[in-house]
C-alpha positions in Angstrom: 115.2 111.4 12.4 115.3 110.7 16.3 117.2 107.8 17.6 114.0 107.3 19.9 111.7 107.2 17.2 110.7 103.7 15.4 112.1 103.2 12.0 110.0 103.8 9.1 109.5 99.9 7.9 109.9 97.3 10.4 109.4 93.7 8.9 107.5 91.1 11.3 110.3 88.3 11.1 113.1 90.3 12.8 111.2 91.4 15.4 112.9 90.5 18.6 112.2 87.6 20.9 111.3 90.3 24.0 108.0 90.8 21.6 107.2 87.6 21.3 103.6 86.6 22.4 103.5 83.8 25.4 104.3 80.4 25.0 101.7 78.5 23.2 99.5 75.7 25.2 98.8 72.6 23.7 95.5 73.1 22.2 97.2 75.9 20.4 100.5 74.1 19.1 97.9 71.6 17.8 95.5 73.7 16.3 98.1 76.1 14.8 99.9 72.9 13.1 96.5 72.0 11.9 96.3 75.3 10.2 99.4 75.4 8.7 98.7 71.6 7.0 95.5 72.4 5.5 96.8 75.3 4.2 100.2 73.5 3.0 99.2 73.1 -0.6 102.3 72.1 -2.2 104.3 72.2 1.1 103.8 73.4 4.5 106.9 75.0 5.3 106.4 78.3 3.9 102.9 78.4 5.7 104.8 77.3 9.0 107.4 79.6 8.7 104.8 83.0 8.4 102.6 81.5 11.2 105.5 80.8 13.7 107.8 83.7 12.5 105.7 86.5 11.7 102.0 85.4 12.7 102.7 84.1 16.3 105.8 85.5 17.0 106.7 82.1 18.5 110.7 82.6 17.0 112.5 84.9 15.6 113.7 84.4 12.2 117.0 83.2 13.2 115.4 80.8 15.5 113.2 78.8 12.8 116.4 78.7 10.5 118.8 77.2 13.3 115.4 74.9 14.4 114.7 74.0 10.3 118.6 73.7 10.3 118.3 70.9 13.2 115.0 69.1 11.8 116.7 68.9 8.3 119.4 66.6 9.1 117.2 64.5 11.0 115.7 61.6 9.7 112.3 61.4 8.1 109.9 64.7 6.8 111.4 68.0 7.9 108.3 69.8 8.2 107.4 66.8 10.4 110.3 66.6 12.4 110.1 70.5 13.0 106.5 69.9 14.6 107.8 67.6 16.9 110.9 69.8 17.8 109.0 73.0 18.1 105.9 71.5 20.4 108.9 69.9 22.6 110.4 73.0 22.9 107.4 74.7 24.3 105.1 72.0 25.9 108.0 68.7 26.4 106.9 65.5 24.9 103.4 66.2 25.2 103.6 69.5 23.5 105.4 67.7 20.6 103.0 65.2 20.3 100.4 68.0 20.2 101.7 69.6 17.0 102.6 66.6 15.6 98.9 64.9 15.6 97.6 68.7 14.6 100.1 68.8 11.2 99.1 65.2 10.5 96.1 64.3 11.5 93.5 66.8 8.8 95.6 66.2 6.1 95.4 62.7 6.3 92.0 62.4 6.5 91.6 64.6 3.7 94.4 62.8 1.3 92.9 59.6 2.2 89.3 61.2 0.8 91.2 63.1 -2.4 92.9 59.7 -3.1 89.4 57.6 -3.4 88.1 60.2 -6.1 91.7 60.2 -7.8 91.3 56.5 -8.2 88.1 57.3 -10.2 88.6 61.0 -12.1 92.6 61.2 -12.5 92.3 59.9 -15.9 90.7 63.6 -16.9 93.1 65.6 -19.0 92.0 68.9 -17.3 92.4 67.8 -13.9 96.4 66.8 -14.8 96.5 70.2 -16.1 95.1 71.6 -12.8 98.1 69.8 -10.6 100.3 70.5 -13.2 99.9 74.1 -12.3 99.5 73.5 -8.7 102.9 72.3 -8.9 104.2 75.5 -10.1 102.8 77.6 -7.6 104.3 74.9 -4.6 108.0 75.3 -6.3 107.1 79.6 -6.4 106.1 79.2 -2.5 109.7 77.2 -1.9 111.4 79.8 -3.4 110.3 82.6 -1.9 110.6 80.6 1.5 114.2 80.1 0.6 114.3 83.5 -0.1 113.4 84.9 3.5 114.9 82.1 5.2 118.3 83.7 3.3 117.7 87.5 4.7 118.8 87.1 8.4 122.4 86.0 6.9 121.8 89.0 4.5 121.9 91.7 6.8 124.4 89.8 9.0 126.4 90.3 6.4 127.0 86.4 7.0 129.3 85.9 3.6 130.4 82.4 4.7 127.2 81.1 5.3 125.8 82.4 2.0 128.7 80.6 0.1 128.7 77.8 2.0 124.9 77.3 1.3 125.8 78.1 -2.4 128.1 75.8 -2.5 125.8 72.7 -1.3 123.4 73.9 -4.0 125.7 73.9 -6.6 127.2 70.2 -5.6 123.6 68.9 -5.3 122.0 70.1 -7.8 123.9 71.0 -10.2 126.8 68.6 -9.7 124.4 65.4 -8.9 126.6 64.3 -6.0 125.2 62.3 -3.4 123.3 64.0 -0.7 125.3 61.7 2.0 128.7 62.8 0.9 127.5 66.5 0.8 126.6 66.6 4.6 129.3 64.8 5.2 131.6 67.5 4.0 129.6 70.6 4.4 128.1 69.9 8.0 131.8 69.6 9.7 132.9 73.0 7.9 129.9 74.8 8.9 130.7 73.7 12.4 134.0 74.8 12.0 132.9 78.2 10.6 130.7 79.2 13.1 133.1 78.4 15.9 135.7 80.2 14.7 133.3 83.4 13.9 131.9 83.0 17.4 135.6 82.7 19.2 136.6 85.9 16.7 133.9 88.0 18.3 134.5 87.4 21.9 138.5 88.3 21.7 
């Protein structure tokens, strides 16, 4: 095959930023956020992720996992937090104000609504088996999230980051230690990693 020639399969999330569409204005951070809430059932991250990453080709992959990264250790929601980081990024305050008030502003109208006719029908057997499932397919959504926020480090080849995140999943939930402690320990070695890889590449 020609070296000029595109591959065969190119996935959307790796394309690179030089494709990316222009930055978004604020009526668009806030109606994109608004989307991606009231399509959020069970979370909204995975829903974020495909509309910024592969949708809008606002990031690259690498960029949403270093932004998540950020937004994570953060106090408060992370899918919140990542609203206001991402709108700053693009617009400054106002920009994050813009996607902030568009990822909370539907959904709360509409839990506040869902929440009056809970009060009166969650008693009904087949509507605790209907959540019951919902919550299923929220935990298969996480996953798979998890799953392509893992593929940049992947083909990076990125073994230290892979064990390291292995590692934190193990000692959380597996080993029930406290999520403090955890970042404590794991955020200074990560540090530590990634200047050391970064100093190894430039000699």
């Amino acid at each position: 095959m020609s070296l000029d020639s595109p591959p065969a399969a190119v996935s959307r999330p790796d394309l690179p930023l030089s494709t990316a569409q222009a930055p978004p204005g604020l009526v668009a951070l806030s109606f994109a956020f608004a989307k991606m809430s009231l399509a959020g059932f069970g979370g909204v991250l995975p829903f974020a992720r495909r509309a910024i990453v592969e949708e809008h080709r606002w990031m690259t992959a690498d960029e949403f996992n270093e932004t998540f990264a950020l937004c994570h250790f953060l106090p408060g929601p992370n899918i919140v937090n990542l609203s206001f980081v991402f709108g700053s990024r693009f617009r400054g305050f106002v920009g994050g104000l813009a996607a902030f008030a568009g990822l909370v502003a539907p959904p709360m109208v509409l839990v506040m609504a869902l929440a009056a006719l809970y009060a009166h029908y969650g008693d009904i057997p087949a509507l605790r088996r209907v959540l019951a499932g919902i919550s299923c397919a929220a935990i298969g959504l996480l996953v798979a999230t998890v799953f392509r926020m893992l593929m940049p480090l992947i083909k990076r080849r990125d073994l230290a980051a892979v064990l390291l995140m292995v590692a934190v999943f193990v000692a959380i939930g597996l080993g029930r230690l406290p999520l403090q402690f955890v970042l404590l320990v794991a955020v200074p070695i990560s540090l530590a990693i990634t200047l050391y890889m970064r100093q190894r590449a430039v000699t």
